[in-house]
C-alpha positions as CSV (number, residue, x, y, z in Angstrom):
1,X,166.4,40.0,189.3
2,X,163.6,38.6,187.5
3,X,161.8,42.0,187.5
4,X,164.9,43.4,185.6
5,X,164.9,40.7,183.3
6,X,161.2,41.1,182.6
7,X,161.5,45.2,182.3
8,X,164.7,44.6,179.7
9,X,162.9,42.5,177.6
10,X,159.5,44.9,177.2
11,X,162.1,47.4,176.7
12,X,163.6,45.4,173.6
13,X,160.2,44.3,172.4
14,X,158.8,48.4,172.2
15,X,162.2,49.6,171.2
16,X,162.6,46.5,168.4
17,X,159.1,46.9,167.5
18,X,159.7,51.1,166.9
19,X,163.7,50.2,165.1
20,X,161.4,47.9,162.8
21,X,159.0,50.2,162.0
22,X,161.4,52.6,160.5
23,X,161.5,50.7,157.9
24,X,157.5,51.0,157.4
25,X,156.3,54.0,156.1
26,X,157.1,57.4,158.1
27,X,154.1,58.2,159.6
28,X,154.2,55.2,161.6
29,X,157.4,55.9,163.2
30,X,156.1,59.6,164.0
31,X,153.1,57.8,165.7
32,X,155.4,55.8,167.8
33,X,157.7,58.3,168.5
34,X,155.6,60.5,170.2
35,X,153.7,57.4,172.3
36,X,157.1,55.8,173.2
37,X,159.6,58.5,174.8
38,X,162.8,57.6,173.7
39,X,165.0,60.8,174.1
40,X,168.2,59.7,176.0
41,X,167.6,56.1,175.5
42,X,170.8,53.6,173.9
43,X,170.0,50.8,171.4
44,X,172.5,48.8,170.8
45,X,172.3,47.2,167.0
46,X,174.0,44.2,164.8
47,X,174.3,44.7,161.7
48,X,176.8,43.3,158.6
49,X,179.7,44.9,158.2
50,X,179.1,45.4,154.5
51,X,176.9,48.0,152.5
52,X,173.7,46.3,153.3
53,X,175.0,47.3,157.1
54,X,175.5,50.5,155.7
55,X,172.4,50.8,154.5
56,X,170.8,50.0,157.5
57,X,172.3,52.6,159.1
58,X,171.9,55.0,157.3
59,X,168.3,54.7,156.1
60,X,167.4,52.7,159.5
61,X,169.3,53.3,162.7
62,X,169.8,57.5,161.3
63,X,165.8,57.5,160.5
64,X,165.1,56.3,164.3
65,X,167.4,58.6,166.2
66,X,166.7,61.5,164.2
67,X,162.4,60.9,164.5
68,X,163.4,59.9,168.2
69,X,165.8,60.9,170.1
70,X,167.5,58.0,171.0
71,X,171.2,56.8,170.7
72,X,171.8,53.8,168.0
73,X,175.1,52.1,168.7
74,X,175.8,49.7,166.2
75,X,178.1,47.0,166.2
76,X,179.0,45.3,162.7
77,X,179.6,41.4,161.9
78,X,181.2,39.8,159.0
79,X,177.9,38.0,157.5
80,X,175.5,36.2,159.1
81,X,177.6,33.6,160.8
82,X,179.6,36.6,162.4
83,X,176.3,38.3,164.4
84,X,175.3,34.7,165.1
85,X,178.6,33.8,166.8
86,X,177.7,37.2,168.5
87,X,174.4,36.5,170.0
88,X,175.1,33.2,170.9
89,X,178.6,34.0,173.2
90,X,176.1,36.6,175.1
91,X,173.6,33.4,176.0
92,X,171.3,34.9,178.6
93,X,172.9,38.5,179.0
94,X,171.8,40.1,175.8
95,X,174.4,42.4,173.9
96,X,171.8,43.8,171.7
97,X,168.6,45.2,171.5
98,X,168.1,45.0,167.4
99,X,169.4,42.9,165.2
100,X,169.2,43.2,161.3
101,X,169.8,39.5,160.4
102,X,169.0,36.7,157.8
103,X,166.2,34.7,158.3
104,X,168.4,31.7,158.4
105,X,170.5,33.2,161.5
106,X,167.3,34.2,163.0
107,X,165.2,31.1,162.9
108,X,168.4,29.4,164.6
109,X,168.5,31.6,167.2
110,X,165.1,32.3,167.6
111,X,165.0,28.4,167.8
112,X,167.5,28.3,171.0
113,X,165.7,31.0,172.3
114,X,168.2,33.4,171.8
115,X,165.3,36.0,170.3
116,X,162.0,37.3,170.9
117,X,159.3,37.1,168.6
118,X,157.7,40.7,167.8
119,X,154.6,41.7,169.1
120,X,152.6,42.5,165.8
121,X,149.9,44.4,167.5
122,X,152.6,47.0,167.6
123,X,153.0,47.4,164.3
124,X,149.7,49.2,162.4
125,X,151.3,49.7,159.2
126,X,152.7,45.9,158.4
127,X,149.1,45.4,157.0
128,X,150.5,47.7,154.4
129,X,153.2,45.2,153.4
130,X,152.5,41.6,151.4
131,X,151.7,39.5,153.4
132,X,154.8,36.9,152.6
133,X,157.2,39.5,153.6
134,X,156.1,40.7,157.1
135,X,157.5,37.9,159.1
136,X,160.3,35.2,159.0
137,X,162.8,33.4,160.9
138,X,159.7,31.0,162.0
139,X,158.4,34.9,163.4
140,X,161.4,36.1,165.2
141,X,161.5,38.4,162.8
142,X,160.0,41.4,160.7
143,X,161.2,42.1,156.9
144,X,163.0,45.0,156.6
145,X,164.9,44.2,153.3
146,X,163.9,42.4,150.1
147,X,166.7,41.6,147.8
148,X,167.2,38.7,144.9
149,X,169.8,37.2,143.0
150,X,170.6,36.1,139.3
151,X,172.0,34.9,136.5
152,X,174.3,37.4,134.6
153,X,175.2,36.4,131.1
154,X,177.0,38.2,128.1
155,X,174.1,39.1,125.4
156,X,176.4,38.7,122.9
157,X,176.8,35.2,123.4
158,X,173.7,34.2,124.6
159,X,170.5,35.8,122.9
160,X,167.9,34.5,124.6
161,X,167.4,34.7,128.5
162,X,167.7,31.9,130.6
163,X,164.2,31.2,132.7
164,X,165.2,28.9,135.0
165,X,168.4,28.2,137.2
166,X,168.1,24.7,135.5
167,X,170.3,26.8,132.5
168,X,173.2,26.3,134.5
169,X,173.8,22.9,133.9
170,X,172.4,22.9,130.2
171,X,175.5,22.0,128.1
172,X,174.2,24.9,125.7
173,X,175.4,27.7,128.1
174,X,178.7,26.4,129.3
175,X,181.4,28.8,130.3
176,X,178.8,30.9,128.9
177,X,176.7,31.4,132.9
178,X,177.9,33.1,136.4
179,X,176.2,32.6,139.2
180,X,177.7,34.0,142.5
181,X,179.8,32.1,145.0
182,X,178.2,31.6,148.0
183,X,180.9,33.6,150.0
184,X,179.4,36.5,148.1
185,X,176.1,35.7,149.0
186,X,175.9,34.1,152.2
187,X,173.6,31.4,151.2
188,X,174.0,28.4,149.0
Protein backbone atom coordinates (compact mmCIF):
# COMPACT_ATOMS: atom_id res chain seq x y z
CA UNK A 1 0.00 0.00 0.00
CA UNK A 2 2.66 2.31 0.80
CA UNK A 3 4.35 1.63 -2.64
CA UNK A 4 1.09 2.94 -4.23
CA UNK A 5 0.96 5.80 -2.09
CA UNK A 6 4.61 6.62 -2.83
CA UNK A 7 4.11 5.91 -6.91
CA UNK A 8 0.76 8.47 -6.72
CA UNK A 9 2.52 11.08 -5.21
CA UNK A 10 5.77 11.15 -7.91
CA UNK A 11 3.00 10.87 -10.21
CA UNK A 12 1.38 14.28 -8.97
CA UNK A 13 4.71 15.86 -8.31
CA UNK A 14 5.92 15.23 -12.46
CA UNK A 15 2.40 15.73 -13.67
CA UNK A 16 1.95 19.10 -11.23
CA UNK A 17 5.39 20.07 -12.05
CA UNK A 18 4.54 19.72 -16.16
CA UNK A 19 0.48 21.45 -15.51
CA UNK A 20 2.66 24.27 -13.91
CA UNK A 21 4.88 24.74 -16.45
CA UNK A 22 2.34 25.48 -18.98
CA UNK A 23 2.15 28.42 -17.67
CA UNK A 24 6.05 29.07 -18.29
CA UNK A 25 7.04 29.76 -21.64
CA UNK A 26 6.23 27.04 -24.40
CA UNK A 27 9.30 25.55 -25.03
CA UNK A 28 9.48 24.25 -21.74
CA UNK A 29 6.36 22.36 -21.84
CA UNK A 30 7.50 20.82 -25.28
CA UNK A 31 10.71 19.80 -23.35
CA UNK A 32 8.66 18.05 -20.86
CA UNK A 33 6.32 16.68 -22.93
CA UNK A 34 8.43 14.58 -24.86
CA UNK A 35 10.62 13.41 -21.50
CA UNK A 36 7.37 12.67 -19.54
CA UNK A 37 4.87 10.36 -21.59
CA UNK A 38 1.68 11.43 -20.77
CA UNK A 39 -0.62 10.23 -23.67
CA UNK A 40 -3.67 8.37 -21.99
CA UNK A 41 -2.93 9.79 -18.64
CA UNK A 42 -6.11 11.64 -16.43
CA UNK A 43 -5.43 14.78 -14.28
CA UNK A 44 -7.84 15.62 -12.35
CA UNK A 45 -7.79 19.72 -11.58
CA UNK A 46 -9.54 22.45 -9.11
CA UNK A 47 -10.14 25.38 -10.22
CA UNK A 48 -12.72 28.56 -9.46
CA UNK A 49 -15.76 28.39 -10.95
CA UNK A 50 -15.46 31.92 -12.28
CA UNK A 51 -13.51 33.42 -15.36
CA UNK A 52 -10.21 33.12 -13.73
CA UNK A 53 -11.19 29.21 -13.80
CA UNK A 54 -11.95 29.80 -17.19
CA UNK A 55 -8.94 31.11 -17.91
CA UNK A 56 -7.19 28.41 -16.57
CA UNK A 57 -8.68 26.17 -18.64
CA UNK A 58 -8.47 27.42 -21.45
CA UNK A 59 -4.91 28.82 -21.59
CA UNK A 60 -3.71 26.06 -18.93
CA UNK A 61 -5.37 22.71 -18.73
CA UNK A 62 -6.23 23.06 -23.10
CA UNK A 63 -2.24 24.10 -23.52
CA UNK A 64 -1.28 20.68 -21.50
CA UNK A 65 -3.55 18.24 -23.23
CA UNK A 66 -3.06 19.52 -26.48
CA UNK A 67 1.25 19.63 -26.10
CA UNK A 68 0.58 16.18 -24.24
CA UNK A 69 -1.78 13.98 -24.61
CA UNK A 70 -3.24 13.68 -21.56
CA UNK A 71 -6.90 13.99 -20.22
CA UNK A 72 -7.57 17.29 -17.83
CA UNK A 73 -10.75 16.84 -15.82
CA UNK A 74 -11.51 19.75 -14.00
CA UNK A 75 -13.69 20.21 -11.20
CA UNK A 76 -14.74 23.92 -10.32
CA UNK A 77 -15.21 25.61 -6.69
CA UNK A 78 -16.96 28.62 -5.61
CA UNK A 79 -13.70 30.73 -4.47
CA UNK A 80 -11.10 29.70 -2.53
CA UNK A 81 -12.92 28.54 0.51
CA UNK A 82 -14.96 26.13 -1.90
CA UNK A 83 -11.59 24.08 -3.29
CA UNK A 84 -10.39 24.24 0.30
CA UNK A 85 -13.51 22.58 1.80
CA UNK A 86 -12.61 20.19 -1.25
CA UNK A 87 -9.21 19.12 -0.45
CA UNK A 88 -9.69 19.00 3.04
CA UNK A 89 -13.05 16.29 2.99
CA UNK A 90 -10.56 14.07 0.77
CA UNK A 91 -7.90 14.05 3.93
CA UNK A 92 -5.47 11.35 2.86
CA UNK A 93 -7.13 10.00 -0.47
CA UNK A 94 -6.40 12.85 -2.82
CA UNK A 95 -9.16 13.97 -5.25
CA UNK A 96 -6.82 15.98 -7.33
CA UNK A 97 -3.76 16.06 -8.86
CA UNK A 98 -3.51 20.08 -9.60
CA UNK A 99 -4.89 22.62 -7.99
CA UNK A 100 -4.99 26.37 -9.15
CA UNK A 101 -5.50 28.08 -5.75
CA UNK A 102 -4.77 31.26 -3.69
CA UNK A 103 -1.83 31.43 -1.77
CA UNK A 104 -3.90 31.88 1.35
CA UNK A 105 -5.82 28.40 0.66
CA UNK A 106 -2.55 26.89 -0.13
CA UNK A 107 -0.33 27.84 2.71
CA UNK A 108 -3.29 26.36 4.94
CA UNK A 109 -3.34 23.32 3.40
CA UNK A 110 0.06 22.92 2.60
CA UNK A 111 0.32 23.67 6.40
CA UNK A 112 -1.87 20.46 7.34
CA UNK A 113 -0.13 18.66 4.88
CA UNK A 114 -2.73 18.46 2.66
CA UNK A 115 -0.10 19.53 -0.37
CA UNK A 116 3.18 18.80 -1.75
CA UNK A 117 5.72 21.20 -2.21
CA UNK A 118 7.08 21.27 -5.98
CA UNK A 119 10.18 19.95 -6.86
CA UNK A 120 11.90 23.11 -8.53
CA UNK A 121 14.62 21.25 -10.18
CA UNK A 122 11.85 20.40 -12.50
CA UNK A 123 11.24 23.49 -13.59
CA UNK A 124 14.28 25.10 -15.90
CA UNK A 125 12.47 27.97 -17.09
CA UNK A 126 11.15 29.55 -13.45
CA UNK A 127 14.70 31.29 -13.45
CA UNK A 128 12.93 33.15 -16.24
CA UNK A 129 10.34 34.55 -13.81
CA UNK A 130 11.06 37.40 -10.88
CA UNK A 131 12.04 35.89 -8.35
CA UNK A 132 9.01 37.13 -5.90
CA UNK A 133 6.62 35.39 -7.99
CA UNK A 134 7.89 31.82 -8.44
CA UNK A 135 6.79 30.41 -5.23
CA UNK A 136 4.11 30.91 -2.44
CA UNK A 137 1.80 29.39 -0.13
CA UNK A 138 5.06 29.06 2.28
CA UNK A 139 6.30 26.84 -1.27
CA UNK A 140 3.36 24.64 -1.84
CA UNK A 141 2.98 26.45 -4.66
CA UNK A 142 4.28 27.89 -8.12
CA UNK A 143 2.77 31.40 -9.56
CA UNK A 144 0.78 30.88 -12.39
CA UNK A 145 -1.34 34.12 -12.21
CA UNK A 146 -0.49 37.72 -11.19
CA UNK A 147 -3.36 39.96 -10.79
CA UNK A 148 -3.95 43.50 -8.55
CA UNK A 149 -6.64 45.53 -7.37
CA UNK A 150 -7.60 49.27 -7.11
CA UNK A 151 -9.19 52.16 -6.43
CA UNK A 152 -11.71 53.37 -9.19
CA UNK A 153 -12.81 56.89 -8.94
CA UNK A 154 -14.87 59.33 -11.22
CA UNK A 155 -12.23 61.89 -12.86
CA UNK A 156 -14.66 64.34 -12.91
CA UNK A 157 -14.92 64.54 -9.38
CA UNK A 158 -11.64 63.79 -8.37
CA UNK A 159 -8.68 65.25 -10.46
CA UNK A 160 -5.88 64.10 -9.03
CA UNK A 161 -5.20 60.30 -8.39
CA UNK A 162 -5.18 58.86 -5.10
CA UNK A 163 -1.47 57.18 -4.24
CA UNK A 164 -2.19 55.41 -1.41
CA UNK A 165 -5.21 53.29 -0.01
CA UNK A 166 -4.90 55.69 3.05
CA UNK A 167 -7.42 58.01 0.36
CA UNK A 168 -10.10 56.03 1.47
CA UNK A 169 -10.63 57.30 4.74
CA UNK A 170 -9.46 61.01 3.77
CA UNK A 171 -12.72 63.10 4.36
CA UNK A 172 -11.72 64.86 0.93
CA UNK A 173 -12.85 61.78 -1.15
CA UNK A 174 -16.02 60.72 0.55
CA UNK A 175 -18.68 59.01 -1.30
CA UNK A 176 -16.27 60.13 -3.88
CA UNK A 177 -13.98 56.23 -3.61
CA UNK A 178 -14.94 52.34 -4.40
CA UNK A 179 -13.02 49.85 -3.40
CA UNK A 180 -14.33 46.20 -3.94
CA UNK A 181 -16.23 44.11 -1.35
CA UNK A 182 -14.42 41.37 -0.30
CA UNK A 183 -17.00 38.87 -1.64
CA UNK A 184 -15.80 40.12 -5.03
CA UNK A 185 -12.38 39.66 -4.20
CA UNK A 186 -11.91 36.88 -1.96
CA UNK A 187 -9.56 38.57 0.27
CA UNK A 188 -9.99 41.42 2.79
Amino acid sequence: MQEIKRGRRQAIKAIGAALAASTLPMPFVNLRAQEHNFSGKTLRLLTWSDDTGAAALRNIAATFTAKTGAKVIADRADGTSGMVAKVKAAGDRPTYDVITLAGVGASGLGDAGLLMKPDLDKLPNLKDVAPQYRTGANGFGVGYLLWSDGLIYNTSTVKTAPTTYEALWDPKYAGRLFLPPPEWAEAV
